[in-house]
VONU-585224 format. One record per residue (C-alpha): residue number from 1; residue in three letters; chain; y, z, x. Coordinates in nm, 4 decimals, decimal comma. Example, Ala and Ser with C-alpha at 12.3 -4.5 7.8 and 13.67 -1.06 7.14 Angstrom:
2
+-----+------+------+----------+----------+----------+
! pos ! code ! unit !        Y !        Z !        X !
+-----+------+------+----------+----------+----------+
!   1 !  ALA !    A !  -0,4500 !   0,7800 !   1,2300 !
!   2 !  SER !    A !  -0,1060 !   0,7140 !   1,3670 !
+-----+------+------+----------+----------+----------+
END
This chain:
73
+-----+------+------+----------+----------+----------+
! pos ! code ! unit !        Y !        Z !        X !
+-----+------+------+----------+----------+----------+
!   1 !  UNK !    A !   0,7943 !   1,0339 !  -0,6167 !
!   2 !  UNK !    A !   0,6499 !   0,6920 !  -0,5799 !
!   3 !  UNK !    A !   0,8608 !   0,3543 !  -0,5273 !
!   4 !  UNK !    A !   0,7071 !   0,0782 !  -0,6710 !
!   5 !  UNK !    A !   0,8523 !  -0,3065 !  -0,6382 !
!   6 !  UNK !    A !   0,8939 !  -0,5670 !  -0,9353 !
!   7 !  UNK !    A !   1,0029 !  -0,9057 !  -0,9760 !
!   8 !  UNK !    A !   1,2033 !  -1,0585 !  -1,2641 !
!   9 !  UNK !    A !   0,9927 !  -1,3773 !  -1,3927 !
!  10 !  UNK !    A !   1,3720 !  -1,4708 !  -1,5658 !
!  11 !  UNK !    A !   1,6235 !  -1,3918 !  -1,3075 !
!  12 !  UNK !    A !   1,3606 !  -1,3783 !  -0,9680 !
!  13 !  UNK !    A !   1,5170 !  -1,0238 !  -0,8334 !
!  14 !  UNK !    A !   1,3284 !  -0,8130 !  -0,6934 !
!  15 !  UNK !    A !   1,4320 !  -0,4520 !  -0,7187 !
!  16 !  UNK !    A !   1,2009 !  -0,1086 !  -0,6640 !
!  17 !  UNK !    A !   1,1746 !   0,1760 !  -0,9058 !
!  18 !  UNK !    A !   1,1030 !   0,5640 !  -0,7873 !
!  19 !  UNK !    A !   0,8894 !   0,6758 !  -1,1021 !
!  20 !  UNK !    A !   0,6154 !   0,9307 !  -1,1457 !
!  21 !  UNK !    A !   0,2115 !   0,7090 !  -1,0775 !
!  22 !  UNK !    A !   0,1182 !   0,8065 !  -1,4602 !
!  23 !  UNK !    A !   0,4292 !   0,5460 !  -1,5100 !
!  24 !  UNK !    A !   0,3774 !   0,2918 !  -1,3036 !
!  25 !  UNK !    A !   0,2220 !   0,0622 !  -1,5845 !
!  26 !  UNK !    A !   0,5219 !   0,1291 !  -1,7852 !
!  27 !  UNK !    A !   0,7472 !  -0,1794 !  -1,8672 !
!  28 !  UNK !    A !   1,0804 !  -0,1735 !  -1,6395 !
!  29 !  UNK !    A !   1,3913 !  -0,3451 !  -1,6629 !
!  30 !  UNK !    A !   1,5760 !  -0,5565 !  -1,3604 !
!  31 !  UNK !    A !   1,9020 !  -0,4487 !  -1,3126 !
!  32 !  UNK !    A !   2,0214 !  -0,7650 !  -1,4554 !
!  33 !  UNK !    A !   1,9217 !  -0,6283 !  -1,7899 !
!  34 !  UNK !    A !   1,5831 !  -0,8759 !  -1,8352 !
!  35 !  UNK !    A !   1,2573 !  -0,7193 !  -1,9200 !
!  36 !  UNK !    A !   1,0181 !  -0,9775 !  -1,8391 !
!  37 !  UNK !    A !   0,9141 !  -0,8073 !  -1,5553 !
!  38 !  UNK !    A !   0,6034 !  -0,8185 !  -1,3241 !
!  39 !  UNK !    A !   0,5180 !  -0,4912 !  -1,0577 !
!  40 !  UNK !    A !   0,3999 !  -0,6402 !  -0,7181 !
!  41 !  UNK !    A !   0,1227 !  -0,5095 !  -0,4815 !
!  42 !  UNK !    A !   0,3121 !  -0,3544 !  -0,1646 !
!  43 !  UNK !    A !   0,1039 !  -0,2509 !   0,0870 !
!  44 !  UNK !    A !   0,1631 !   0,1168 !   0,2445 !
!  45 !  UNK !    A !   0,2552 !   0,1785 !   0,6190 !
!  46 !  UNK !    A !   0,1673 !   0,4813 !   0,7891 !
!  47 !  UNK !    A !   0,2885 !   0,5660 !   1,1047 !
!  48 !  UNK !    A !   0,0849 !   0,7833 !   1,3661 !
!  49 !  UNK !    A !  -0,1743 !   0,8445 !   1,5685 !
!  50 !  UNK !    A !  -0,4351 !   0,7423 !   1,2586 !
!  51 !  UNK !    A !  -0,3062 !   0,4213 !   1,2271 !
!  52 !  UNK !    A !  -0,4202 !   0,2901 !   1,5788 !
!  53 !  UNK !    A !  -0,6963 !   0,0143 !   1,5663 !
!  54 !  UNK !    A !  -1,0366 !   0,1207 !   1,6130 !
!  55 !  UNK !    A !  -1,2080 !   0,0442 !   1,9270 !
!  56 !  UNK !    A !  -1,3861 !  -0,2413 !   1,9969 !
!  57 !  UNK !    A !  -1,8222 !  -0,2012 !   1,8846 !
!  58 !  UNK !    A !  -1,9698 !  -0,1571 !   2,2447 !
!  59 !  UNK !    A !  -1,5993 !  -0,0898 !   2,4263 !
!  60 !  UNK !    A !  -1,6584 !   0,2562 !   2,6407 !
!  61 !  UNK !    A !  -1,7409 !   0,5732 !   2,4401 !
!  62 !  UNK !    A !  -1,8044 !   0,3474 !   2,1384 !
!  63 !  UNK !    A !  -2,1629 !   0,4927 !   2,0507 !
!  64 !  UNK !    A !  -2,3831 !   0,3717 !   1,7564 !
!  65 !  UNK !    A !  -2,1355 !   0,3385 !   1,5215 !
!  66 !  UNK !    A !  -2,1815 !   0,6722 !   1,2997 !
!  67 !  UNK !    A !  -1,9025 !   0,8972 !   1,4045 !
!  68 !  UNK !    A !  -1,8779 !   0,8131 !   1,7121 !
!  69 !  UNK !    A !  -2,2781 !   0,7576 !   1,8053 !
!  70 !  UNK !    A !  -2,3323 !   1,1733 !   1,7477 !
!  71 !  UNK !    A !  -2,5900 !   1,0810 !   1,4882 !
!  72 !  UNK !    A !  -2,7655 !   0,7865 !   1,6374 !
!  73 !  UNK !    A !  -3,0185 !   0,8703 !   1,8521 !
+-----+------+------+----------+----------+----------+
END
């Protein structure tokens, strides 16, 4: 399940929520007990091989720029 982060506009916590995505519109409460709440953008890290940079245009083996120059010709 999802964790999604919101601030408090009354008390400034911020706390995270694990709810299903088809809730994460839904109004939520800080822990305090206020409900003027706000959700935040996070942004997602992924580890792996996938998340290395992409090479440099014209580094070595960099092609045309389509998949790896296969389609350029």
């Amino acid at each position: 399940m999802p964790r999604y982060e919101y601030r408090c506009r009354t008390c400034g916590d911020t706390f995270e929520l694990s709810r299903p995505m088809a809730e994460s519109s839904a109004p939520a409460q800080c822990p305090a007990g206020h409900d003027d709440t706000v959700k935040l953008l996070s942004t997602v890290a992924v580890g792996g091989a996938a998340s290395a940079p992409a090479p440099a245009p014209g580094a070595a083996g960099g092609g045309g720029g389509c998949c790896g120059g296969g389609c350029c010709g």
